[in-house]
Backbone bond lengths (Angstrom), bond angles and torsions (degrees), N, CA, C in turn:
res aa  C-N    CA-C-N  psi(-1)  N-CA   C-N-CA  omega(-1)  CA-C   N-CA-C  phi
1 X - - - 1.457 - - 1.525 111.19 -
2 X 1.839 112.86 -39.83 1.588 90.60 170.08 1.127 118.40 -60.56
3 X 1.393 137.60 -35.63 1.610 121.18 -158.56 1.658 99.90 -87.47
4 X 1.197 105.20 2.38 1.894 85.73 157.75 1.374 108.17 -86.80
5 X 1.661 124.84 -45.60 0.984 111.87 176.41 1.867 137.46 -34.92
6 X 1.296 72.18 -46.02 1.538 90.69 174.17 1.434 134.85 -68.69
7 X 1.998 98.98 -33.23 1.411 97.61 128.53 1.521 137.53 -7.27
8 X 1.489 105.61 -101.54 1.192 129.82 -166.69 1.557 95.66 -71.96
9 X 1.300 155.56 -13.80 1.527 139.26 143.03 1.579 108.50 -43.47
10 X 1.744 109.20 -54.60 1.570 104.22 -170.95 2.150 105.37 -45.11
11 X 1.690 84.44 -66.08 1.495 105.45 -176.18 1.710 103.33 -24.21
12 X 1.349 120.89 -64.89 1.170 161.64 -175.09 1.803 87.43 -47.66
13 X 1.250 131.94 -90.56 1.716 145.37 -179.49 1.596 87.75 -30.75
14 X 1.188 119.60 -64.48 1.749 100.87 -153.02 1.263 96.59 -92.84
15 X 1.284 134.95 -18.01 1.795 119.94 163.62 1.795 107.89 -45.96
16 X 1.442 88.50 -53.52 2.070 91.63 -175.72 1.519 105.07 -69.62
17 X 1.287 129.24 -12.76 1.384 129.18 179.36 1.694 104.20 -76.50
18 X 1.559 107.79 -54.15 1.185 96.61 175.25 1.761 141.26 -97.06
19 X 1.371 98.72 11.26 1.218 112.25 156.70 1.728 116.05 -89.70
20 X 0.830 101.38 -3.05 1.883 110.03 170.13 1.731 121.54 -88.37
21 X 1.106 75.17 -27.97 1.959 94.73 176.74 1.687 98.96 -80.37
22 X 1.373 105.49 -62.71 1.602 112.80 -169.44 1.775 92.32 -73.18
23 X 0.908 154.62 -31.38 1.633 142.37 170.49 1.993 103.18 -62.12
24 X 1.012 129.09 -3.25 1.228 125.40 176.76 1.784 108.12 31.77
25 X 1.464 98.82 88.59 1.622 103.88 160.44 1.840 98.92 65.77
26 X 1.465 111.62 9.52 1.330 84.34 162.52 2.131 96.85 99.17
27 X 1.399 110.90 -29.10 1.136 103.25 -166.40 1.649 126.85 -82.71
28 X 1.445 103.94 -7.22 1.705 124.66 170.58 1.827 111.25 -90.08
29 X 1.387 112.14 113.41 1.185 105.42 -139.74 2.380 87.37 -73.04
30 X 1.590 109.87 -54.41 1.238 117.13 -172.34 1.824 106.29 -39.15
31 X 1.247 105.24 -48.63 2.281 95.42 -176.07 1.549 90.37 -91.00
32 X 1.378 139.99 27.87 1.332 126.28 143.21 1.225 108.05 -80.04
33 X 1.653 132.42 -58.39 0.985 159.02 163.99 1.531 107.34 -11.99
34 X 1.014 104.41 -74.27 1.672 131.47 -163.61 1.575 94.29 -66.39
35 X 1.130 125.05 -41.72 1.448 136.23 -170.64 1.551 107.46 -65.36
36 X 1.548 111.07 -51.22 1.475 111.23 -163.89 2.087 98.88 -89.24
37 X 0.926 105.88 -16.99 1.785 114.43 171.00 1.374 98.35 -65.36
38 X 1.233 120.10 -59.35 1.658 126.19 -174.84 1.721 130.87 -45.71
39 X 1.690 75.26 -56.95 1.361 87.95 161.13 1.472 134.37 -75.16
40 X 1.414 134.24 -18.03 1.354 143.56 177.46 1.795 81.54 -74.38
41 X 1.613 111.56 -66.27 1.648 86.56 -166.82 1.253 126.88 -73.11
42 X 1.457 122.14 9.46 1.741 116.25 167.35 1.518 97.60 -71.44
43 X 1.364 106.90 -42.93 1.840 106.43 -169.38 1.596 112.43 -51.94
44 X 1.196 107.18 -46.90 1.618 129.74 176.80 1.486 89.09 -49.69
45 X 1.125 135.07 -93.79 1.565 152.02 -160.25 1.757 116.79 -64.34
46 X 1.324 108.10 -12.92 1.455 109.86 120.36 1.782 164.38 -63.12
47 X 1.263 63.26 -49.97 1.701 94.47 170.82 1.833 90.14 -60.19
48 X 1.243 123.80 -55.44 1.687 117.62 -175.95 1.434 107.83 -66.70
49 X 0.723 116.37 -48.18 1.937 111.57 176.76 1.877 101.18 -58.45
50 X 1.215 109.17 -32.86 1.702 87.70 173.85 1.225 117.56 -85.17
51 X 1.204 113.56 19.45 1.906 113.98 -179.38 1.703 91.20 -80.43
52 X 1.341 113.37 -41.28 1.691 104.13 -163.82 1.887 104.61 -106.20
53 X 1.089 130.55 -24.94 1.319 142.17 -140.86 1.557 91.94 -146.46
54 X 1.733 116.39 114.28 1.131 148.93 -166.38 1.639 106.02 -40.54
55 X 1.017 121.23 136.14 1.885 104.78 153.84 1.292 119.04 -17.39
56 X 1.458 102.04 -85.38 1.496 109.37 -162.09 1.429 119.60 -61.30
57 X 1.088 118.05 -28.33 1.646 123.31 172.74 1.471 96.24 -63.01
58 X 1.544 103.66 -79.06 1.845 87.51 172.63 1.388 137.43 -13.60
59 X 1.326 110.69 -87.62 1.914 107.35 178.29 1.368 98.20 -62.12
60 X 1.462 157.16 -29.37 1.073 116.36 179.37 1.682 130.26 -70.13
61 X 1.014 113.21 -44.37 1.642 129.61 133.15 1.477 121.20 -20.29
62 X 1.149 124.93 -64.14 1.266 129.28 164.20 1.597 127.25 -61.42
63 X 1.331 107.88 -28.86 1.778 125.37 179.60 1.514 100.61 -76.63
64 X 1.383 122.68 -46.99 1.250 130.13 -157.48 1.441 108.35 -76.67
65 X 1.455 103.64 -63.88 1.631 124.32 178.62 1.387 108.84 -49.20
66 X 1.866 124.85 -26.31 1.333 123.55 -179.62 1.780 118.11 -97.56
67 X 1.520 104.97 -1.24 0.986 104.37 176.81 1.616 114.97 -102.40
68 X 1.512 111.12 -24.60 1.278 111.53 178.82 1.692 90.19 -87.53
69 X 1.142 145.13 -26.92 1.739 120.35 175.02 1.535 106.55 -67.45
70 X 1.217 114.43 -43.64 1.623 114.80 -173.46 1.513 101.42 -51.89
71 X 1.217 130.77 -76.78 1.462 130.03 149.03 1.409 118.15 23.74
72 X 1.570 96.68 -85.69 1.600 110.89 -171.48 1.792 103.17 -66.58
73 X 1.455 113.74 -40.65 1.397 102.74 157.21 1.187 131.76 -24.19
74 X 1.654 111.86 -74.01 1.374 133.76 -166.13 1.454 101.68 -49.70
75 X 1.853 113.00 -53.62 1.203 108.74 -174.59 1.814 130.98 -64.48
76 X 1.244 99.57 5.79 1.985 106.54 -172.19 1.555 91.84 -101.90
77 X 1.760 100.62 -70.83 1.258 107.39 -170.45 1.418 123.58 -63.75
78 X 1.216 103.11 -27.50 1.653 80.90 -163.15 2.044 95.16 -119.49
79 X 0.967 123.41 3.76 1.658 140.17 -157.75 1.285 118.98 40.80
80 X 1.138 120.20 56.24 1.617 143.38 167.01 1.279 115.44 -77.80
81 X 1.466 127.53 79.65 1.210 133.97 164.59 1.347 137.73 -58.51
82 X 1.710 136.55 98.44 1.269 114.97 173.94 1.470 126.14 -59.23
83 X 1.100 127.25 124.53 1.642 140.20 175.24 2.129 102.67 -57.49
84 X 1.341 122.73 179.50 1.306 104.25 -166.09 1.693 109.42 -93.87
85 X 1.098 116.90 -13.12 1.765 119.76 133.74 0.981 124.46 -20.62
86 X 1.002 111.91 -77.07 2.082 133.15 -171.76 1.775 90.18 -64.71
87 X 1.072 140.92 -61.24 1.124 151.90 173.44 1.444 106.22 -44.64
88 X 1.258 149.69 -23.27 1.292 147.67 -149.60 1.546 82.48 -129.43
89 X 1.259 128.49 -69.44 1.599 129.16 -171.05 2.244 104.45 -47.98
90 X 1.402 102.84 -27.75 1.257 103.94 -167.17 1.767 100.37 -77.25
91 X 1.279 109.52 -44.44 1.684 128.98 170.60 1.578 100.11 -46.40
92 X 1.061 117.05 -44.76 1.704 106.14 -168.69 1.532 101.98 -88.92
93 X 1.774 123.55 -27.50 1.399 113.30 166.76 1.742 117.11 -55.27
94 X 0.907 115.00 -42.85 1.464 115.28 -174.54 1.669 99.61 -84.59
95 X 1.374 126.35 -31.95 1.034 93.78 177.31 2.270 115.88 -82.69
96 X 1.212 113.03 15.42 1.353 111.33 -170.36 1.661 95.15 -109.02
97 X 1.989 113.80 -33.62 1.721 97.19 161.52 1.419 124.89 -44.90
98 X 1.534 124.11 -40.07 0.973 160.26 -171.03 1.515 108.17 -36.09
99 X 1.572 82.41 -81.94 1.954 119.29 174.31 1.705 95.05 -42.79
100 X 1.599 113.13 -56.14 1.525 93.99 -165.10 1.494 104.44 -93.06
101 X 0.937 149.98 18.57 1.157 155.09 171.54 1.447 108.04 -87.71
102 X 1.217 141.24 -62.62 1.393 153.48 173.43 1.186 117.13 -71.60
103 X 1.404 129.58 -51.27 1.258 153.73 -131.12 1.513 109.36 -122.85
104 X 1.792 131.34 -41.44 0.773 152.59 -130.48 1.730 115.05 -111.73
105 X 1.179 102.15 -20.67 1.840 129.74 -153.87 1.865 82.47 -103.69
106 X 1.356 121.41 124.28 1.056 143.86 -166.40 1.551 114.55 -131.82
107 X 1.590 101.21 -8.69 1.601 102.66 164.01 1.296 145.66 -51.91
């Protein structure tokens, strides 16, 4: 049940990611809206994945998984291409969820 939660935090992180972009600075009042709702419930739906599954495993898991979806976001919606940099830094994010996911759990 946590890693659905955690799910719907990721889901949750890049909804408020990309309603923050489309609210421009805050000044469109509806993707402000949507943005600060989103974000209270990733916190919520975090906060439940740390009842069973450590802090730090959490946000790192959660940091990683929301930065490579935001990503794939950026690249549909808005045509934000990573260069082979951005592409190499993204390879070592998934491979460091990875590391603490398997590797990381000391229980």
């Amino acid at each position: 049940m946590s890693y659905l939660y955690l799910a719907v935090a990721v889901f949750l992180g890049v909804t408020s990611n990309s309603f923050a972009k489309s609210a421009e600075g805050f000044t469109l009042i509806i993707p402000s809206i949507i943005t600060a709702i989103t974000i209270v419930l990733c916190m919520y739906a975090l906060s439940m994945v740390m009842k069973t599954i450590p802090m730090g495993i959490t946000y790192a898991s959660f940091a990683g998984l929301t930065i490579l979806a935001t990503v794939v976001v950026g690249m549909f919606k808005y045509n934000q291409m990573p260069n082979l940099y951005g592409i190499i830094g993204l390879a070592l994010i998934v491979a460091g969820v990875l590391m603490v996911n398997l590797l990381g759990n000391s229980n």
